[in-house]
C-alpha positions in Angstrom: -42.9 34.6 41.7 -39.9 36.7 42.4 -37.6 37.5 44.8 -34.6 40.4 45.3 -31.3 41.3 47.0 -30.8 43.7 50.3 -29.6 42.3 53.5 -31.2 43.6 56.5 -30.1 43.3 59.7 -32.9 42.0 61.6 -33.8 38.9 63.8 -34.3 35.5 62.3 -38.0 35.1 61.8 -40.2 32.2 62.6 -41.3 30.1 59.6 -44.6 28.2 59.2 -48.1 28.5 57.8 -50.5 31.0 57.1 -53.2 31.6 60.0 -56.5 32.0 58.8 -56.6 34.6 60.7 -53.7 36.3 59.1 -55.7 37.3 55.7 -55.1 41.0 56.8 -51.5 40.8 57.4 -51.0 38.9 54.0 -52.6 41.6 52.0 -50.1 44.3 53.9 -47.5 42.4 52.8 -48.9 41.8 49.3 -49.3 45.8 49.7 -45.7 46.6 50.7 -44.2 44.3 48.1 -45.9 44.5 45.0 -46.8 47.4 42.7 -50.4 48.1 43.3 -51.8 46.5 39.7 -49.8 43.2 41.0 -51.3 43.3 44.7 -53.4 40.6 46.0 -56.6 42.2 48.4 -57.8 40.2 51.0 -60.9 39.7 49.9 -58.9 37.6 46.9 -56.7 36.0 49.5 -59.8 34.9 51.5 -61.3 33.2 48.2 -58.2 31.6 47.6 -57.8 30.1 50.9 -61.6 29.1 50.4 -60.1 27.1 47.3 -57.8 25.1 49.6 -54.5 26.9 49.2 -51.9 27.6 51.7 -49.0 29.8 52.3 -45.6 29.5 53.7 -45.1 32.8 55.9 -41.7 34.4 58.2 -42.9 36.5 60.9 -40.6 38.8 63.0 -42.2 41.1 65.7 -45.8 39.9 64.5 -45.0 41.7 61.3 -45.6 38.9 57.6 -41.9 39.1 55.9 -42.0 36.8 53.2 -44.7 34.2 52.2 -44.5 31.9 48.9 -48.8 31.0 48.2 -49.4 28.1 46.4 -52.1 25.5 45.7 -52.1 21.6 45.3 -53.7 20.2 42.3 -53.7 17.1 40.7 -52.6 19.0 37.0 -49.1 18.1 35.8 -47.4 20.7 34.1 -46.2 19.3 31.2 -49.4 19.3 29.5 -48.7 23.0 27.8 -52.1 23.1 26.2 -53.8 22.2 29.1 -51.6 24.8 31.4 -53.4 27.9 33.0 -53.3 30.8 30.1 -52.9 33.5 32.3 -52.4 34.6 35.7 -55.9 34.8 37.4 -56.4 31.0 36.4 -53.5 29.5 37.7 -53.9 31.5 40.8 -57.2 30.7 41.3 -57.7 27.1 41.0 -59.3 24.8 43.4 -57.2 22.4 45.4 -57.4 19.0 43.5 -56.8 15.1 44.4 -54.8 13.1 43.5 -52.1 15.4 44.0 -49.5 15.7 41.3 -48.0 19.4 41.2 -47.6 22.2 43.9 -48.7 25.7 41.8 -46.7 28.8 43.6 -48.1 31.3 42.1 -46.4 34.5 44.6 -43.7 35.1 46.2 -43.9 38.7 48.2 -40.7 39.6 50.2 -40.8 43.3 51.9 -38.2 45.1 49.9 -35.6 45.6 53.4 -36.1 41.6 53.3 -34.7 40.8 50.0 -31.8 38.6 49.9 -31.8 37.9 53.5 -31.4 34.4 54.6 -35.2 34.2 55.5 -36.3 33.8 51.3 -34.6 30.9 51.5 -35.9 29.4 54.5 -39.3 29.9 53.4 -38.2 28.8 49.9 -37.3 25.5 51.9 -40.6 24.7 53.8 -42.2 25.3 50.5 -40.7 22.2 49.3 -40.6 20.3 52.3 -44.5 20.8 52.5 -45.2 19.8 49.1 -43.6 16.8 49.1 -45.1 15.9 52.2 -48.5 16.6 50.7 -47.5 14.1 48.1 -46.9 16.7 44.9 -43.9 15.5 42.6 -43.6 18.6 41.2 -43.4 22.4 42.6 -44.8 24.9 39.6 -44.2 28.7 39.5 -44.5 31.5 37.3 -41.3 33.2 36.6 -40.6 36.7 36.0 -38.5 38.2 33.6 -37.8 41.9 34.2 -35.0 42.1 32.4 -37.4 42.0 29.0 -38.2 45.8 29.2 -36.3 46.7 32.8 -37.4 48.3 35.9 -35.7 52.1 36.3 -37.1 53.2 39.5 -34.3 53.3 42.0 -34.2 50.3 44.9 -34.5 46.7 45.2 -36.2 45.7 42.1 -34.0 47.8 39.5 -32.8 45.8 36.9 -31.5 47.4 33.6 -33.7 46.1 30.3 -31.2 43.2 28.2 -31.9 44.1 24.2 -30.0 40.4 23.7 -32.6 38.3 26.3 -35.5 40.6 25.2 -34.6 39.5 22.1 -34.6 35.7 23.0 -38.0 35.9 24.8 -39.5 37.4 21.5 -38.3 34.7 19.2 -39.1 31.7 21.7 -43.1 33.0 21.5 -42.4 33.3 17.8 -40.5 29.6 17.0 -41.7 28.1 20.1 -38.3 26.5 19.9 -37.1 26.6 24.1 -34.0 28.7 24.3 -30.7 27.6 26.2 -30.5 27.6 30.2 -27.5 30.2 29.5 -29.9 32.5 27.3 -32.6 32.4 29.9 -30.4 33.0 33.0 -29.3 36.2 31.5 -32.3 37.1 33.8 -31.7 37.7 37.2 -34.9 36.4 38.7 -34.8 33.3 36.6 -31.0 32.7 37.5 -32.2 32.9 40.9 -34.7 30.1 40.7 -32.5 28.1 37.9 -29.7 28.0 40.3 -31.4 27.8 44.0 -34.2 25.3 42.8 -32.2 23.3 40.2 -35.4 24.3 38.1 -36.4 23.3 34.4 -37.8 26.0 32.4 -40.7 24.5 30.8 -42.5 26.9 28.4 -43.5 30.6 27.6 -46.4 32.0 28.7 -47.7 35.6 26.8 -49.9 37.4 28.0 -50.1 36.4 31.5 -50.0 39.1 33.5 -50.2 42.5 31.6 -49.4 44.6 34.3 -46.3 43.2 34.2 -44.9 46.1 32.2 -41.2 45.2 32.9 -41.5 41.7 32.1 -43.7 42.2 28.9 -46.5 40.4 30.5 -44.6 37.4 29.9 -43.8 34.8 32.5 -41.4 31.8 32.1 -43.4 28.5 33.9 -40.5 26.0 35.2 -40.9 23.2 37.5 -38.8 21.7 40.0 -39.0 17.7 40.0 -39.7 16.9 44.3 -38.4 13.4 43.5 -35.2 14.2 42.6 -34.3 16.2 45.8 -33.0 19.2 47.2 -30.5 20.9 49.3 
């Protein structure tokens, strides 16, 4: 998951579920907010949704601003061996009962959306609608750009950190869980430490190569439903 930092100034959008019919307008969005090796087609969103997943979306002008896609399973995600090794299989996975954990596996925001009011909205009716489906825990994948950096200008800049690169490369080596502090020195994580109240749970290498500013790496944290939020 990720999200940015630009204020628009457009209407407030309407937020609710995907449409079935709406597999088109997802990939668009997947198309206008990710770099193409990172893009979702919607031929992989219809399998997906064949799987049993659903997506939070915003739509202004009939136009998909922001969705957060996610599946209910009844995995827990503190079982680190038994967690989803890469990218492809934690997005992929059938929709399981009992349900235990909410996996959120993307969070696309159009690039003149980021930091507007509407991330969090949708942020919000992810949470409500997995604890209404019963999930304890909500699951995602965090980036970490900050490990190599993104130069290109706009909203996803962010200057490479040698110091949190550095404790990224020694938590895959110890497997010793650095400090909140260390971790936050990333701005995508502090977004999610600090909005969610999130627990960073464990490293995962490797899980999406194309990643090329985050190393491939992603940072899995959960955020404990019980406990509340807001």
């Amino acid at each position: 998951m990720r999200a940015g930092s630009r204020q628009p100034g457009h209407a407030d959008p309407l937020v609710r579920h995907l449409r079935l019919s709406e597999m088109g307008a997802l990939a668009a969005l997947e198309r206008a907010s990710w770099p193409r090796s990172l893009q979702a087609s919607e031929d992989k969103i219809r399998h997906r949704l064949g799987q049993g997943h659903d997506c939070i979306v915003a739509e202004v002008d009939n136009t998909l601003t922001c969705a957060a896609c996610y599946v209910l399973t009844s995995q827990s995600p503190f079982k680190g061996t038994a967690f989803p090794t890469d990218f492809a299989s934690f997005s992929s996975l059938p929709r399981t009962e009992p349900v235990m954990s909410s996996y959120v596996y993307s969070l696309c925001v159009r690039p003149e959306w980021r930091g507007h009011a509407t991330v969090f909205r949708v942020l919000d009716r992810l949470l409500e609608a997995s604890r209404d489906a019963g999930a304890r825990y909500l699951v995602a994948d965090g980036r970490c750009p900050s490990f190599n950096g993104v130069a290109e200008p706009g909203p996803d800049r962010v200057a490479r950190n040698p110091d949190f690169r550095s404790t990224i490369v020694r938590w895959q080596e110890t497997g010793i869980r650095p400090t909140d502090e260390a971790l936050m020195a990333d701005p995508v994580l502090r977004f999610y430490k600090r909005y969610l109240r999130c627990r960073f749970l464990h490293l995962a290498p490797d899980f999406i190569p194309e990643d090329v500013a985050s190393g491939g790496f992603r940072v899995i944290f959960a955020v404990d439903l019980g406990a509340g939020h807001g």
